[in-house]
N, C-alpha and C positions, 0 to 999 in steps of 0.2 A: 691517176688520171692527169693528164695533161692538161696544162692553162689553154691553151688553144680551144680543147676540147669541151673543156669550159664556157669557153667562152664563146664560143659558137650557137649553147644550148642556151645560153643565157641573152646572149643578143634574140634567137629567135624568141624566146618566151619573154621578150619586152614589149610585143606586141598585144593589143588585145584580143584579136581576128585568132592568132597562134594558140595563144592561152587558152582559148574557148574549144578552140579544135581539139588542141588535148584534152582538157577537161570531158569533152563527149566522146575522147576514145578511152576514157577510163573506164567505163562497163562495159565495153564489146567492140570489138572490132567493125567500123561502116563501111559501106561503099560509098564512091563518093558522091554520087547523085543524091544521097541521105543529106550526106555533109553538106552540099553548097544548096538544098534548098534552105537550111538553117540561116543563109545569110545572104544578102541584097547586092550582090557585088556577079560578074561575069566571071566564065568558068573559068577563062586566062589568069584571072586577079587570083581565083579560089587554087589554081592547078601553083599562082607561083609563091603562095604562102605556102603549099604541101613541098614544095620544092626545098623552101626554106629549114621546116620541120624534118627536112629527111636528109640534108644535109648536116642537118648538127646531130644527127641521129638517133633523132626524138619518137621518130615515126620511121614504119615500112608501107613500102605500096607493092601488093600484087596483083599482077595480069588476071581475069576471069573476064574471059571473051573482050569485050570492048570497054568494062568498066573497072576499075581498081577498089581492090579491097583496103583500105586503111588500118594501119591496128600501130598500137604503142610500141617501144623496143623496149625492152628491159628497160632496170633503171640506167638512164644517160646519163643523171644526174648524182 
């Protein structure tokens, strides 16, 4: 695995907001309307912490109609 790769996973999971979101995709895959009521923050802030996670490749997001299904990638780690 690559240092980058690395380190990408590792900068996003420095956060707490990140850390929690995985930790609640570790038993099942959410949508993310589940997700951002767990936390007091707008959906822009919540959409660009999943951005974070899905660029280090922590997490996947798929389309179902207007709302995205959340779920873990394999180990990234």
């Amino acid at each position: 695995m690559a240092a980058a790769t690395l380190d990408r996973a590792f900068d996003a999971l420095a956060n707490d907001c990140r850390r929690d979101i995985v930790l609640r995709l570790t038993e099942q895959p959410l949508e993310t309307p589940t997700l951002l009521d767990a936390y007091d923050m707008s959906r822009q802030a919540f959409n660009r912490h999943l951005k974070v996670l899905e660029d280090a490749g922590l997490i996947e997001r798929e389309l179902h109609g207007r709302v995205h299904r959340v779920a873990l990638v394999g180990p990234a780690i």
